[in-house]
C-alpha positions as CSV (number, residue, x, y, z in Angstrom):
1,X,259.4,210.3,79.4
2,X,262.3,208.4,78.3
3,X,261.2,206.2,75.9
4,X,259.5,209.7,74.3
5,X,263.2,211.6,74.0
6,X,264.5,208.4,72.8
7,X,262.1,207.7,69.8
8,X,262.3,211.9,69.0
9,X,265.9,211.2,68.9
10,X,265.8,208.4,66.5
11,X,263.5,210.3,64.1
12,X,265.7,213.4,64.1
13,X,268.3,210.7,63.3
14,X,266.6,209.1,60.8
15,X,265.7,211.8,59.2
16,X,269.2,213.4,58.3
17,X,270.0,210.0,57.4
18,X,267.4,209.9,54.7
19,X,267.8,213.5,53.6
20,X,271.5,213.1,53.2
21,X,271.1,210.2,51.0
22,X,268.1,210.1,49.2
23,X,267.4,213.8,49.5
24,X,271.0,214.6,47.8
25,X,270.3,211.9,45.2
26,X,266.8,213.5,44.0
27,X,268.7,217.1,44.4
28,X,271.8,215.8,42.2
29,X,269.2,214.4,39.7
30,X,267.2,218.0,39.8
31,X,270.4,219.8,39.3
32,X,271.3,217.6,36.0
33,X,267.9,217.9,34.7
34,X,267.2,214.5,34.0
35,X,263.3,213.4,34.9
36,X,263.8,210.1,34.5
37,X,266.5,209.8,37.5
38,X,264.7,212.8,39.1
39,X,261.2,210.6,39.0
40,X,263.1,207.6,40.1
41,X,265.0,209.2,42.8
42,X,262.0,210.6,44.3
43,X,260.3,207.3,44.1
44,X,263.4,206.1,46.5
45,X,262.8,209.0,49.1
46,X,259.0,208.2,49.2
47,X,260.2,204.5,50.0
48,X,262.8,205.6,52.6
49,X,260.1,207.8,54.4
50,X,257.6,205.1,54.1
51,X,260.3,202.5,55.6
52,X,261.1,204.7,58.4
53,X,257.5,205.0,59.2
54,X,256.9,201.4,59.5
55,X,260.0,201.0,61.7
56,X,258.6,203.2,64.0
57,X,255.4,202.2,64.3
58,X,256.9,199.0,64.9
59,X,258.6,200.6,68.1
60,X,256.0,202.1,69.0
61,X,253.9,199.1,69.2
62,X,256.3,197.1,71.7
């Protein structure tokens, strides 16, 4: 039971980090208008998430 509160910890942890920085980038971007910045900004959140998922299925596998 542990290692379960430890990896829900992480995640929660994980993912304020990525909404804090990548989510505020994409919303900045929104906010100015600009689709170029918004389309590459989002492109950065989908690679965070997609990072994030790899690491933890990497910890989930040892």
């Amino acid at each position: 039971m542990r290692k379960r509160d430890d990896v829900e910890n992480w995640a929660v942890y994980r993912a304020q980090q990525i909404l804090m920085r990548e989510g505020m980038d994409l919303a900045l971007s929104a906010r100015d208008l600009d689709s170029s910045t918004i389309r590459a900004k989002g492109k950065l959140l989908a690679m965070a998430i997609a990072a994030s998922l790899l690491e933890a299925s990497a910890v989930a596998a040892e």
